[in-house]
Phi, psi and omega in degrees: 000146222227123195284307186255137207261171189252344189302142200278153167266158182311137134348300185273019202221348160250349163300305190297314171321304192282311178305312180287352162290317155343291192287334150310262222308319184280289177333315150335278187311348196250257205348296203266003153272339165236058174020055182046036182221068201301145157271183199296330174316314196283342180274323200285353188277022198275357196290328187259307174305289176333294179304321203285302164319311171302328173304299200294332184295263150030266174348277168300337165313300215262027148272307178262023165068007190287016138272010173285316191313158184262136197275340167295354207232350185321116198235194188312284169330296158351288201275328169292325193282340199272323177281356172274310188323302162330305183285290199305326231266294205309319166318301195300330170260020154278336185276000170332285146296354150286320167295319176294315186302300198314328181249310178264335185085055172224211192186121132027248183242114149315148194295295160356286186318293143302343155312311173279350184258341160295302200259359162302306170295310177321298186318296183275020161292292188321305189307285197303325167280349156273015140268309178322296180314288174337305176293287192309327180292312159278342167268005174258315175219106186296115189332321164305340187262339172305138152248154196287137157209141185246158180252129187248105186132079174266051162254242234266339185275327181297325179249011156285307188277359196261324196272341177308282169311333169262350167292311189278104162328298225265352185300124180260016213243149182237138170283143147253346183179159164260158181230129169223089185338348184263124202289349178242053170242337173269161200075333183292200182216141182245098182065019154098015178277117182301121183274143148270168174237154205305331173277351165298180186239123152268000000 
């Protein structure tokens, strides 16, 4: 019986995530700037702050694509489209906010604010498709259940076949160390997997 389904989740049902994450992440941020305590000035300007910060998030989602990826396979590239999204979005409403003082004197999103809601959204974007990732990799195939295995070689085919492996949901197999004849390759860490050197005793 199969705990899980293999089928991808929709495209629009992880895009509505990453907006309601947003929108947490911005709140988050007016709470830990004014130590959880917003005043009302600050509440009533949500009117404008919100859409504009939900606009812009928005905007770079769907410029950088950073809900297309399958949240079970998440890798580097991932985590780069969710920090360019961010980053470009957050730049547009700083000239945003420039353009507003400029014509009314107010801002947008205060710069704080915006400063904590870039790296709170950066965070819990990436955190979730690695708990999403996490979660799904033990319930298709559970760590008790895995054999230990070391990759004999650590360049670039040794770790090619370890990213491999860890890619692959369905894998019964866990890396535990590496083996390498150069000997000033032992004691480091490869992706925090340990190399040995040939002359050890495993």
């Amino acid at each position: 019986m199969k705990l899980i389904s293999d089928k991808n989740t929709p495209r629009w049902i992880i895009f509505f995530i990453d907006v309601f994450i947003s929108l947490c992440s911005l709140m988050l941020a007016y709470q830990l700037r004014f130590n959880f305590n917003v005043p009302r000035e600050e509440i009533a300007k949500w009117s404008y702050a919100v859409p504009s910060v939900l606009a812009a998030r928005v905007l770079f989602f769907l410029v950088f694509k950073s809900y297309a990826g399958i949240i079970r396979y998440t890798g580097t590239k991932d985590a780069l489209r969710i920090f360019y999204s961010v980053a470009s979005s957050s730049v547009l409403l700083v000239g945003g906010n420039i353009i507003a003082f400029g014509i009314r004197e107010i801002y947008l999103v205060p710069f704080s604010i915006l400063i904590i809601d870039s790296i709170t959204s950066i965070f819990a974007l990436i955190a979730f498709r690695i708990l999403v990732k996490s979660i799904y990799e033990e319930l298709k195939n559970p760590a008790g259940v895995k054999r230990d295995v070391i990759i004999y070689g650590a360049g670039e085919s040794g770790l090619f076949t370890k990213r491999a492996l860890d890619r692959d949901a369905g894998t019964k197999y866990r890396v535990i160390g590496f083996i390498d004849d150069d000997k000033r390759k032992a004691g480091k860490h490869l992706e925090g997997i340990p190399i040995y050197s040939t002359d050890n005793d495993l």
